[in-house]
SELO-336535 format. One record per residue (C-alpha): x, y, z. Coordinates in steps of 0.02 Angstrom, whole numbers, padded with zeros to 5 digits, always signed. Example, Ala and Ser with C-alpha at 12.3 -4.5 7.8 and 13.67 -1.06 7.14 Angstrom:
// SELO-336535
+00615-00225+00390
+00684-00053+00357
***
This chain:
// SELO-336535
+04023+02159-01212
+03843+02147-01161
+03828+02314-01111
+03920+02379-01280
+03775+02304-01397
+03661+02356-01264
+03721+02518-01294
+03690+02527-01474
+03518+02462-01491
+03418+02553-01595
+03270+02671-01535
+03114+02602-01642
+02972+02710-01680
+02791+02639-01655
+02685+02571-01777
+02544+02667-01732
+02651+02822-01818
+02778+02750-01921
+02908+02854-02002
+03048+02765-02049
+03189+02859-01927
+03306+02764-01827
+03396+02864-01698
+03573+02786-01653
+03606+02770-01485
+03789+02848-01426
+03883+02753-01294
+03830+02761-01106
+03647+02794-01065
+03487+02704-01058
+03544+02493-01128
+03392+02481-01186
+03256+02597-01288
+03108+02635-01133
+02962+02515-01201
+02822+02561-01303
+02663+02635-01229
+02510+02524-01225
+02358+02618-01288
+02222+02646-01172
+02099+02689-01316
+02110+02562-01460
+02027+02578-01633
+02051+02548-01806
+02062+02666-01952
+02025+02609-02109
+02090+02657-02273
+01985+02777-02348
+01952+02904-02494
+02052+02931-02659
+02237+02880-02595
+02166+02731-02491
+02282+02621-02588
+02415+02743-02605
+02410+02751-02404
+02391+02547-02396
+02545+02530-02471
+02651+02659-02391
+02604+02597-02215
+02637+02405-02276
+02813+02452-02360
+02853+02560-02190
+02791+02417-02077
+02891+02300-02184
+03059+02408-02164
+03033+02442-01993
+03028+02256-01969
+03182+02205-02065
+03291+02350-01996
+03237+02277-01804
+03293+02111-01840
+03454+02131-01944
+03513+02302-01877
+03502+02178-01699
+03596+02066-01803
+03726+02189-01871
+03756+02240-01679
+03792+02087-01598
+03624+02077-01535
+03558+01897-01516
+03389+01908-01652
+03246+01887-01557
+03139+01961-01710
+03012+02053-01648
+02978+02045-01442
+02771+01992-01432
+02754+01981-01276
+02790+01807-01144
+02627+01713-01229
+02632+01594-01059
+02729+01513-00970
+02821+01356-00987
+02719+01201-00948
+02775+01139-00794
+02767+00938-00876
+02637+00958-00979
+02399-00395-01677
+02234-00415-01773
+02040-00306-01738
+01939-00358-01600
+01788-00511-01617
+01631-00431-01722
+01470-00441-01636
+01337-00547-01692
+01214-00422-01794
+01037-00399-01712
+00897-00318-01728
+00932-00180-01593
+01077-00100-01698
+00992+00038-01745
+00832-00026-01861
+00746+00152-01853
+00765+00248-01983
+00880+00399-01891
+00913+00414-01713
+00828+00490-01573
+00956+00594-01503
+01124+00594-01566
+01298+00719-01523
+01363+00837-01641
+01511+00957-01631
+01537+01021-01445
+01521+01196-01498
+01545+01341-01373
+01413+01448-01396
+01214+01381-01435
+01177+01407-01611
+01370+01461-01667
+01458+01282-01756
+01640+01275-01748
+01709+01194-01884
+01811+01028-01867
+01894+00869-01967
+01709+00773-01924
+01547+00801-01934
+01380+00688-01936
+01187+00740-01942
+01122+00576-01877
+01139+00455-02010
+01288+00513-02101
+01476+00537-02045
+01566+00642-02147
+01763+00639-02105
+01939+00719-02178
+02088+00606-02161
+02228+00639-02263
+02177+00729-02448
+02013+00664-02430
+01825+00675-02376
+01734+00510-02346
+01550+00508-02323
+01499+00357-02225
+01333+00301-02180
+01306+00277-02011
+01148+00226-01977
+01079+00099-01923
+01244+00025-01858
+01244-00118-01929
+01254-00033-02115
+01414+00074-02052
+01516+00116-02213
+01591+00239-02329
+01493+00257-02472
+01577+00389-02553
+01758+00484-02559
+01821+00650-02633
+02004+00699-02665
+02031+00875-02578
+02164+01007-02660
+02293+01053-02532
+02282+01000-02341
+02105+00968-02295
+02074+01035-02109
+01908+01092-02060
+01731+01086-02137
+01544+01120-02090
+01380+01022-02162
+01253+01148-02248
+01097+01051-02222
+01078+00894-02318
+01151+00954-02468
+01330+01033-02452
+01495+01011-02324
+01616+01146-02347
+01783+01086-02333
+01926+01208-02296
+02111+01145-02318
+02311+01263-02355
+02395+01249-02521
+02578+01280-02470
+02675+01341-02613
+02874+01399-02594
+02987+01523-02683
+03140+01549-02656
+03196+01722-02590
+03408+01724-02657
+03557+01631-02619
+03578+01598-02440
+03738+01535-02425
+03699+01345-02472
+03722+01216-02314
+03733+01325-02189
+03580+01431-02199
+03446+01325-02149
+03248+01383-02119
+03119+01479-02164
+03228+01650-02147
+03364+01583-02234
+03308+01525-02383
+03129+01541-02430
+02962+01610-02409
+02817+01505-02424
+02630+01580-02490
+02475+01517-02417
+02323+01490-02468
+02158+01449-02422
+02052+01342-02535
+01870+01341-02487
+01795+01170-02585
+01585+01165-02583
+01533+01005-02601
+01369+00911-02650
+01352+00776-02514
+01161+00729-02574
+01209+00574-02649
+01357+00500-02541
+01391+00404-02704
+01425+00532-02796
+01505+00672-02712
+01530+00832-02829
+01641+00994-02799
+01511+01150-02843
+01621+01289-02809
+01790+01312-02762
+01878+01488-02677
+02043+01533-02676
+02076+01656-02517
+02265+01714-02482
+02320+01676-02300
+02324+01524-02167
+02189+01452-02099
+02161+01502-01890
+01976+01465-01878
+01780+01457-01932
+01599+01495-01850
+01451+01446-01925
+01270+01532-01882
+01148+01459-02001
+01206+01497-02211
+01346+01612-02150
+01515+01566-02142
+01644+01684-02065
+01809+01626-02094
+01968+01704-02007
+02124+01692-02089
+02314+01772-02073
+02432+01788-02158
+02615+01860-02166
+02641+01986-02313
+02776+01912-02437
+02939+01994-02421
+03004+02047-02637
+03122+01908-02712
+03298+01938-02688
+03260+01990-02509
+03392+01936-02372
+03379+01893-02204
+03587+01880-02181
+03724+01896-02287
+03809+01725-02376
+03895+01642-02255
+04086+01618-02291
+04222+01586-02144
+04315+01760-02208
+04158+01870-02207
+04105+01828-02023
+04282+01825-01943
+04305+02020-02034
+04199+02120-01896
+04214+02272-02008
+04161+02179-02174
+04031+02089-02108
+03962+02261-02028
+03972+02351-02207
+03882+02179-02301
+03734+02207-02162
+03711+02380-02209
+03719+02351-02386
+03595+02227-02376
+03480+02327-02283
+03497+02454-02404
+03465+02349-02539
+03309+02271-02461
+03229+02425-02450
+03237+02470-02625
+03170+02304-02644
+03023+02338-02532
+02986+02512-02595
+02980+02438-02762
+02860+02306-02713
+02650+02337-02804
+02517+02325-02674
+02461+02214-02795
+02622+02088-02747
+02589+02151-02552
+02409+02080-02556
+02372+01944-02682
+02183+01934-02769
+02068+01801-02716
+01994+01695-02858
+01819+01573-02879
+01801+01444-02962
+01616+01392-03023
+01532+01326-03161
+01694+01312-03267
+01729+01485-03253
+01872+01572-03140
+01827+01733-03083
+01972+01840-02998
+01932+01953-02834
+02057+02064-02787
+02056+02175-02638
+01998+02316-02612
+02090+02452-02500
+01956+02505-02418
+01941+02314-02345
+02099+02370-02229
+02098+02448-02062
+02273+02480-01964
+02249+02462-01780
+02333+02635-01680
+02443+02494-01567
+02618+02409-01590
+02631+02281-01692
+02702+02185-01839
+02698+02166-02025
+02538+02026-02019
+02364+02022-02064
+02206+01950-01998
+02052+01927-02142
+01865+01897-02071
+01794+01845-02235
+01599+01796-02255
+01541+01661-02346
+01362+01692-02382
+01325+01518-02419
+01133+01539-02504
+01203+01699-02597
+01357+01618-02659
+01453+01769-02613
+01625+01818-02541
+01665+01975-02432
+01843+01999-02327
+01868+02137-02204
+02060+02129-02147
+02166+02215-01999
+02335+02238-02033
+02376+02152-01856
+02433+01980-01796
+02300+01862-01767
+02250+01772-01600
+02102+01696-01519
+01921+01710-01594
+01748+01715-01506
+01588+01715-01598
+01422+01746-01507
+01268+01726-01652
+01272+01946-01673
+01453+01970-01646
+01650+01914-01696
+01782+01952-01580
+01967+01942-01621
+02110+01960-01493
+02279+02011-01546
+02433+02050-01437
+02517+02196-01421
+02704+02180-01467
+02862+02247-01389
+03024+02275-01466
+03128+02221-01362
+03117+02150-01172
+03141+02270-01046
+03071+02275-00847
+02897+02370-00838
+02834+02272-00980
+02675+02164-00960
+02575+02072-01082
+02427+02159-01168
+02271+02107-01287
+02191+02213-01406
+02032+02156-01434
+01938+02207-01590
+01730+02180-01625
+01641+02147-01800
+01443+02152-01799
+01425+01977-01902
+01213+02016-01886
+01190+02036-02077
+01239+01865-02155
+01339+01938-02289
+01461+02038-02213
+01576+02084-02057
+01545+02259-02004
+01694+02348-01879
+01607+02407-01713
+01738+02431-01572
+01912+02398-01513
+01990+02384-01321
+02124+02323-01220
+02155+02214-01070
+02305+02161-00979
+02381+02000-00996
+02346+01872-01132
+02220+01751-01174
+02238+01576-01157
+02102+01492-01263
+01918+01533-01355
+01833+01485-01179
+01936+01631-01089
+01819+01730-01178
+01623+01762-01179
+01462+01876-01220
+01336+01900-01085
+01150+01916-01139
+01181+02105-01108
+01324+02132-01238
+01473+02154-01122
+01607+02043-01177
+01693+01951-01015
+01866+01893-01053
+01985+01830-00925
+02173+01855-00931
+02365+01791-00872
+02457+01951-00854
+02635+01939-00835
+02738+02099-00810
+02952+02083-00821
+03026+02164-00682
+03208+02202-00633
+03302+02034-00548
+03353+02116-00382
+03453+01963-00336
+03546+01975-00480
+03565+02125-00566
+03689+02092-00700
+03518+01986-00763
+03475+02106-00894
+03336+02010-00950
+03250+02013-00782
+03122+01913-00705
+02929+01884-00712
+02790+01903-00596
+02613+01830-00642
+02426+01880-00590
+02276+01844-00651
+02080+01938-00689
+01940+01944-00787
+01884+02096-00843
+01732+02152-00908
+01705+02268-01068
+01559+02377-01126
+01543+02467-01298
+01540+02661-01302
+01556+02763-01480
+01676+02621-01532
+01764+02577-01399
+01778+02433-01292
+01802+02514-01108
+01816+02426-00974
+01695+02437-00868
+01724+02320-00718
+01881+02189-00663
+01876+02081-00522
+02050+02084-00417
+02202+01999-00458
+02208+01801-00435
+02322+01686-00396
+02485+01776-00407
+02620+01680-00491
+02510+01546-00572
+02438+01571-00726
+02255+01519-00789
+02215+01360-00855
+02028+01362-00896
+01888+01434-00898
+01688+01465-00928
+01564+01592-00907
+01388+01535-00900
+01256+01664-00887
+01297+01763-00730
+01399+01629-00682
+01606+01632-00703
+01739+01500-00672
+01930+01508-00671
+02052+01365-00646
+02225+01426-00602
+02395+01322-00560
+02547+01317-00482
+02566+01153-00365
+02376+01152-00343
+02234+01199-00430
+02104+01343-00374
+01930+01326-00448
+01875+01525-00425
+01679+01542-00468
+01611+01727-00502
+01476+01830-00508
+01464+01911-00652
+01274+01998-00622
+01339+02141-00607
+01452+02184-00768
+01545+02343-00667
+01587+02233-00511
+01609+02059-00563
+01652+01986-00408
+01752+01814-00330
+01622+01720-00218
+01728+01552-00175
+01897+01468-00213
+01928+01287-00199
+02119+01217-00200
+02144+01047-00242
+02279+00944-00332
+02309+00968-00529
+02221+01046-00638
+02068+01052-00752
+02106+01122-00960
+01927+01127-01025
+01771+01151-00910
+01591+01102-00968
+01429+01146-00895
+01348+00981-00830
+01192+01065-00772
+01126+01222-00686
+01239+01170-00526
+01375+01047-00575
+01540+01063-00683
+01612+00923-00799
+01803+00946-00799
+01955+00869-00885
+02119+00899-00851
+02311+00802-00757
+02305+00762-00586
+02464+00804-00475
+02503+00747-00301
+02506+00878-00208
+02691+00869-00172
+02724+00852-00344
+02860+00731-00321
+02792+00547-00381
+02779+00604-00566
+02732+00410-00606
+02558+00443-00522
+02510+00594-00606
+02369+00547-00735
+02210+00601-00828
+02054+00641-00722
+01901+00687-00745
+01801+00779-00595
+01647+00838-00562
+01618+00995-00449
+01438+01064-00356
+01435+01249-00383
+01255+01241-00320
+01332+01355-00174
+01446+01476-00260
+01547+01534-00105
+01592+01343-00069
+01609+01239-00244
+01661+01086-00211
+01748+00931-00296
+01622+00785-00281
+01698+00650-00375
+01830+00617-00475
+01889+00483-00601
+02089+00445-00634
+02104+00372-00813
+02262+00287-00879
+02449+00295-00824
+02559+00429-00805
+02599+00404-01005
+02418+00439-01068
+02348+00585-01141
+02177+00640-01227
+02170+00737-01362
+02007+00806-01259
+02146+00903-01135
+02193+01016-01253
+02052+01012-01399
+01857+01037-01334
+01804+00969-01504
+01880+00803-01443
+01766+00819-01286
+01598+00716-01304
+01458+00737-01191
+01278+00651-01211
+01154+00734-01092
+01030+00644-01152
+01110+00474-01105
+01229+00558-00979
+01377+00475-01074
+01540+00561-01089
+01677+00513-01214
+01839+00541-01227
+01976+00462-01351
+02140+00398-01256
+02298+00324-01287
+02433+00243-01163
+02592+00171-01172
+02636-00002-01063
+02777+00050-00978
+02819-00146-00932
+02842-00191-01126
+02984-00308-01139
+03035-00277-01307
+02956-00460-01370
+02828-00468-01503
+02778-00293-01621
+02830-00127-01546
+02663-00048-01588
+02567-00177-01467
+02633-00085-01334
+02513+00068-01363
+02353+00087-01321
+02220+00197-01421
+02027+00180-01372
+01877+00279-01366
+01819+00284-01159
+01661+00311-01103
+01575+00347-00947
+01411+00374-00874
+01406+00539-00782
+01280+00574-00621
+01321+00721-00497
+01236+00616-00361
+01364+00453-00397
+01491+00516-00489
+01600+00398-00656
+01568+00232-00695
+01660+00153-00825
+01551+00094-00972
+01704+00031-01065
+01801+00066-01233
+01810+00057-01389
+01996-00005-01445
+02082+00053-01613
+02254-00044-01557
+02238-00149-01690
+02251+00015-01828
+02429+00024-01757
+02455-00166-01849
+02373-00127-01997
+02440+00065-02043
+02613+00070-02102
+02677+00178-01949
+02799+00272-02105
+02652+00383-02129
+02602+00456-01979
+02642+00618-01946
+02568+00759-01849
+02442+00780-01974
+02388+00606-01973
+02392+00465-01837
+02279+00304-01828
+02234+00365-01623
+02040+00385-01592
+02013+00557-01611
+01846+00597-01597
+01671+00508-01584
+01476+00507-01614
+01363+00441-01507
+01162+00401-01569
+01046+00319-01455
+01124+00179-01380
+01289+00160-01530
+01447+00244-01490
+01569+00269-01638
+01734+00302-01643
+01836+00406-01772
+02022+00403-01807
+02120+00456-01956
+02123+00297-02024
+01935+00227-02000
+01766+00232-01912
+01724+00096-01780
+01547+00082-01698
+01477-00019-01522
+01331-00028-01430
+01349+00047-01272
+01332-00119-01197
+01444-00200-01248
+01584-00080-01309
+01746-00205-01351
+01627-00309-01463
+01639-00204-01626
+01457-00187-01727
+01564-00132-01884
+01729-00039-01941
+01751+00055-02090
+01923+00102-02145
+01969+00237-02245
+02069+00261-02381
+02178+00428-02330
+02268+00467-02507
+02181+00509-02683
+02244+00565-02845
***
């Protein structure tokens, strides 16, 4: 049976030259189609001249046909639907009663009129700000919890409060401060529609049922009187949010999105017992609704393909559609999706979008450049396959715009923002998990095959708008996969893991020869790596016995390694933090990450779980959610400075609200001069550093507004 629907899998064309012919495969020969050829020379065209839109539209409607044929031809076959194939992305993890006693108010809570020194965002690259849920300039802390923006004053300590709130349209996420003036606040307005009758009950999901169009709402905000906060301009941008950079008034914004399929569009035919017991019927109701979903599709306005933007300002609306020649199609597989830099030029009040018709990925900003990664995407599985990145360059120089440069490719995928990185020279560093599917030889009736896994980092170089390759260190660490990274200057690091963890450091002088000086293996792994100084690393991550049988004492740690002699780093301390139960949001979010070089402080929020609860007294007293700090010395290592506790938020919140989106756990934190606040969803909490459980002040907010 396998080998029948095998059999009659469909031979797709690539996107790079769509043309809407499907050859049928007879019975016997190859199971599968061969897979697609990865381009070696990746660019993007963009759509250009008199037909531009006329061309748009035809490649979006062809994209879009090609895509529904794939998944319900599969379908119609017997095929199990694994959509479109993009690649393995990684693989599986392998685990992964009342408020404290106030302090007495005294006159060394902050009586200056700002700070000293105080943290901000912990922002990848010097001058770039990455936008998050918090932000603070020294005496204000502006938050998003909920629909909301509260503006708290924050200094001194002792006056910790919000002074002001602002209901947000849509899901608030991310936001910037402009100076002293403005925060720009982005959050998703979700709106649904449904696509046709589904088959009631049993169709459940998004392909079932109904599409959903996103949007983007970009709210300006006066923030000069925390009293009075007032909305100044508001813009409507089609897609999903994926991320923001900041470099002085300019805003670049990247967004995706994945073009609306036409009402009445079908993903399967009605269910009814009859219909999908009749082999024959239910083979004729596929093919008529693939026929009838490409009339639908064809019939479709670029003008319902790619909605108009729209700003609001000074009571007026003004609608900004696209323009075709904003579009670029990238000469690589891939599916119906698009990824939008748009510019916010924030002392020109204006708005310009430059899209590839591409899926979206990771981002990298350097203060000249923009750098987004997409994968390439397969079919269908077959051995000889291996993961593959496209990466694609805008020149972000001129504040108002994003200029194409270049496009290249690397093997593998990227894990995360920090797998990436701009030398001082302009070649872009990137490092990579490449996993290719071969055939099982143990078993070969496995017709999905097996995996092998490597490792690199490869260096690119721009040349007439490319992105060549111009140097790649050997494979690493076969059959582990990378779990951080950082390049500093002519300095690289790599953490990989299996059962241990390899700290490889690099020199990357040299962009055609970057080249492995020293590999350390110890037990667990580090997820984000931050430069403590010119010779020391800062690391968070899981410890793991090395036998990785006692899961119970597996547990946070932070570590700090000596790179001072890059052919032998070495771990020189280390701190274990919590049970096997916790977890910090720091592990898998950098934002969350707090470092204070100019106290040598480190803070990270945490929450634990008391495995020896009894069951007596309020459920929620069994969890633990603090902020921890440290002080951090390469010379002596951690010591423990204490916490800030939020436990008691679990009493007060009604625990019916949390969700993903919101949770009372300390999530991030400020520190200025000697006060160390912490920030959850539902509140602000501030200590001095010496004395951390004796709260200075707590300010709660209030999440929901009309």
């Amino acid at each position: 049976m396998k080998k029948e629907w095998l059999n009659r899998w469909r031979s797709i064309a690539t996107a790079a030259g769509i043309a809407g012919t499907f050859l049928t495969g007879c019975d016997g020969g190859n199971p599968v189609p061969p897979p697609e050829a990865v381009n070696d020379r990746v660019s993007l065209t963009a759509f250009n001249g008199s037909n531009a839109c006329q061309d748009l539209e035809k490649y979006l409607e062809d994209t879009a046909v090609l895509q529904m044929r794939t998944q319900l031809e599969a379908q119609r076959d017997g095929v199990p639907s694994f959509g479109w194939w993009g690649g393995w992305g990684g693989l599986e993890g392998d685990f992964l009663a009342g408020g404290p006693p106030r302090a007495e108010a005294t006159n060394a809570a902050g009586g200056k009129s700002a700070p000293t020194d105080y943290t901000q965002t912990n922002n990848q690259v010097a001058g770039v700000d990455e936008a998050d849920f918090v932000k603070n300039d020294g005496t204000r802390i502006f938050a998003l919890s909920g629909n909301t923006l509260h503006a708290a004053k924050s200094w001194p300590a002792t006056d910790l409060g919000v002074q002001g709130t602002l209901a947000i349209e849509g899901y608030p996420q991310e936001m910037f401060l402009d100076g002293t003036d403005k925060a720009v606040v982005f959050s998703s307005i979700y709106q649904w529609y449904p696509l046709s009758n589904q088959g009631g009950v049993q169709c459940l999901g998004l392909n079932c049922g109904y599409y959903y169009a996103n949007t983007v709402k970009v709210t300006e905000v006066d923030v000069s009187d925390m009293t009075n906060l007032r909305v100044v301009r508001e813009t409507y941008l089609p897609g999903h949010y994926n991320s923001a950079r900041k470099i002085g008034a300019s805003v670049r914004l990247v967004l995706s999105d994945d073009f609306n399929f036409p009402p009445g569009f079908k993903w399967s035919p009605d269910w009814s017992e009859g219909l999908w017991n009749d082999k024959a019927r239910l083979k004729a109701e596929y093919n008529k609704i693939i026929a009838q979903n490409e009339a639908l599709i064809r019939q479709q306005t670029l003008a319902e393909w790619v909605p108009a933007a729209k700003i609001k300002a000074n009571g007026q609306t003004t609608i900004v559609p696209h323009a075709c020649e904003e579009f670029s199609r990238v000469n690589a597989p891939t599916r119906l999706g698009q990824v939008s830099v748009v510019t916010l030029d924030l002392n020109a009040d204006s708005v310009h979008r430059t899209s590839i018709l591409a899926e979206p990925g990771e981002i990298y900003a350097s203060t000249n450049n923009l750098y987004v990664a997409t994968r390439h995407w397969w079919w269908w599985p077959a051995p000889g396959q291996k993961d593959t990145t496209y990466i694609h360059k805008f020149d972000i120089a001129a504040p108002g715009n994003a200029v194409y440069a270049a496009s290249g490719v690397v093997d593998g995928h990227i894990v995360d923002q920090f797998s990436m990185d701009e030398a001082a020279s302009g070649h872009f560093r990137v490092v990579t998990t490449i996993q290719t599917r071969v055939p099982d030889t143990q078993n070969p009736g496995n017709w999905w095959g097996t995996m092998t896994t490597t490792n690199r980092l490869s260096v690119l170089g721009e040349n007439q708008g490319y992105l060549d390759v111009v140097g790649r260190s050997p494979d690493l660490a076969e059959g582990e996969r990378v779990m951080s990274s950082r390049m500093v200057g002519d300095k690289g690091f790599v953490v990989t893991f299996r059962q241990v963890d390899p700290l490889f450091t690099f020199d990357l002088s040299d962009p055609t020869n970057p080249r492995k000086l020293g590999e350390l293996k110890i037990p667990g792994f580090s997820t984000y790596i931050h430069p403590l100084d010119a010779n020391h690393l800062l690391t968070i991550g899981t410890y793991v016995p090395e036998d990785n049988t006692n899961w119970q004492a597996r547990a946070l740690q932070l570590a700090i390694f000596d790179v001072t002699d890059m052919t032998n780093p070495r771990q020189t301390h280390t701190q274990l933090v919590g049970t096997a139960y916790g977890w910090s949001e720091a592990q898998s979010e950098h934002k969350a990450f707090n470092y204070f070089a100019a106290k040598k402080l480190l803070a990270i929020p945490f929450a634990d779980w008391n495995s020896n609860w009894n069951g007596a007294g309020d459920y929620w007293s069994s969890f633990t959610s603090e902020l921890k700090v440290y002080s951090v010395d390469p010379l002596t290592g951690f010591q423990a400075k204490g916490a800030i506790s939020l436990r008691d938020m679990y009493q007060v919140e009604n625990y019916y609200g949390w969700t993903y989106y919101w949770t009372p756990n300390v999530r991030r934190s400020v520190m200025a001069d000697d006060f160390v606040y912490a920030i959850s969803d539902s509140g602000i909490r501030v200590s001095n550093i010496a004395n951390l459980s004796a709260p200075i002040q707590t300010a709660r907010f209030n999440r929901y507004q009309e």
